[in-house]
C-alpha positions as CSV (number, residue, x, y, z in Angstrom):
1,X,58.3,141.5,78.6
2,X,59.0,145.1,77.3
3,X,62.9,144.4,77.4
4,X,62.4,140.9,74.9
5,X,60.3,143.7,72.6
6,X,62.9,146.1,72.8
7,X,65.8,142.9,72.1
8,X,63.5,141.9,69.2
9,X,63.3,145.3,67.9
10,X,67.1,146.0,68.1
11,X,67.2,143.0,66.5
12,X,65.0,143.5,63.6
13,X,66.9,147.2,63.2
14,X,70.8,145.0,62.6
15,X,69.2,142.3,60.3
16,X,67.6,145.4,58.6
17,X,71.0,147.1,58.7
18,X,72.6,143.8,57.3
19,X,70.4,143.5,54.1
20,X,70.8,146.9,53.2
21,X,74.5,146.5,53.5
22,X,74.5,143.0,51.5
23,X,72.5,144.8,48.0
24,X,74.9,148.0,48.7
25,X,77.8,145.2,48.1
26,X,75.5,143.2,45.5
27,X,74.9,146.5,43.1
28,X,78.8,147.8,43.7
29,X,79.8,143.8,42.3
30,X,77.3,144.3,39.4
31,X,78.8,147.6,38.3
32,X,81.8,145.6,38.4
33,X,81.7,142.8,36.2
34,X,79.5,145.8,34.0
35,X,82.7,147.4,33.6
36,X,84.9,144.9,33.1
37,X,82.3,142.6,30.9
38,X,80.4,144.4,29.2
39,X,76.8,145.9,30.1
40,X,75.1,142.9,29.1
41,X,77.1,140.1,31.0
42,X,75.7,139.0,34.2
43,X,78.1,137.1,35.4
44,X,82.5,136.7,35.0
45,X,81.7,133.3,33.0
46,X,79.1,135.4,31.1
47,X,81.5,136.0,27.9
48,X,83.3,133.0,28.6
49,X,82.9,130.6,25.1
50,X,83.1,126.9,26.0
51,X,83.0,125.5,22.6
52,X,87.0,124.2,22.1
53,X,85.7,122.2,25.5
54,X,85.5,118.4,25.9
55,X,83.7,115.9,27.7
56,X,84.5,114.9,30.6
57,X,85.3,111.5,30.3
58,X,87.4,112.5,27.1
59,X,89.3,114.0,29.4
60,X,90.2,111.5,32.2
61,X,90.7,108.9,29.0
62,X,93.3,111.0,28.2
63,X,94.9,111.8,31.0
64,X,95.2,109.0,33.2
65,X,94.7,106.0,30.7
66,X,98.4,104.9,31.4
67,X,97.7,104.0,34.9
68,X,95.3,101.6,34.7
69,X,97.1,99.4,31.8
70,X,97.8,95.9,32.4
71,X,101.6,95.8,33.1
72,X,101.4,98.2,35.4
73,X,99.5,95.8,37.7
74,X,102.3,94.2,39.2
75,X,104.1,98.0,40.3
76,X,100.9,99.9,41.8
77,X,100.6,96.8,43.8
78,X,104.2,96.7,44.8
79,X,104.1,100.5,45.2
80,X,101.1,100.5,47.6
81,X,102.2,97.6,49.8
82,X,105.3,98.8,51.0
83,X,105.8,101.2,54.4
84,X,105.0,105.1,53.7
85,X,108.5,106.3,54.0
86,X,110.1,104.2,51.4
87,X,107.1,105.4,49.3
88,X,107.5,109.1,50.5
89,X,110.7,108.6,49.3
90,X,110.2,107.0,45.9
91,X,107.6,109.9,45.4
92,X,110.5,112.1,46.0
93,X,113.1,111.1,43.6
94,X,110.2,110.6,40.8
95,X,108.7,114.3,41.5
């Protein structure tokens, strides 16, 4: 019974050791992004200005709004029936 007190106790002392290690690393990375940021960011995104940004679904119409058209049916269906290779190789010469 005294060893499992003495396991649990050398145990304690390495999770003890581990948490004062992880804020030692957690104050060193807010000096950092201090000193590249500015003292009053808190994070890398902190300064960041998301205003010119657009909604998401703005942004997939935009995108990928070709694919889906009508008359190009026909071809995604041709495309994805035929054997992997030949489409490898079509994905090749298109790339």
């Amino acid at each position: 019974m005294n060893a499992d007190a003495a396991e649990l106790a050398r145990r304690q002392h390495q999770l003890d050791l581990l948490i004062a290690r992880d804020s030692e690393i957690g104050e060193r990375a807010k000096l950092r992004v201090a000193k590249i940021y500015g003292p009053t960011a808190t994070s890398s995104i902190g300064t960041y200005d998301f205003s010119d940004s657009f909604a998401k679904r703005d942004q997939v119409s935009r995108r990928g709004d070709w694919v889906h058209r009508n008359w190009l049916r026909p071809i995604r269906f041709f495309y994805r029936h035929i054997p992997k290779p030949i489409r490898f190789t079509i994905k090749k010469l298109f790339a």
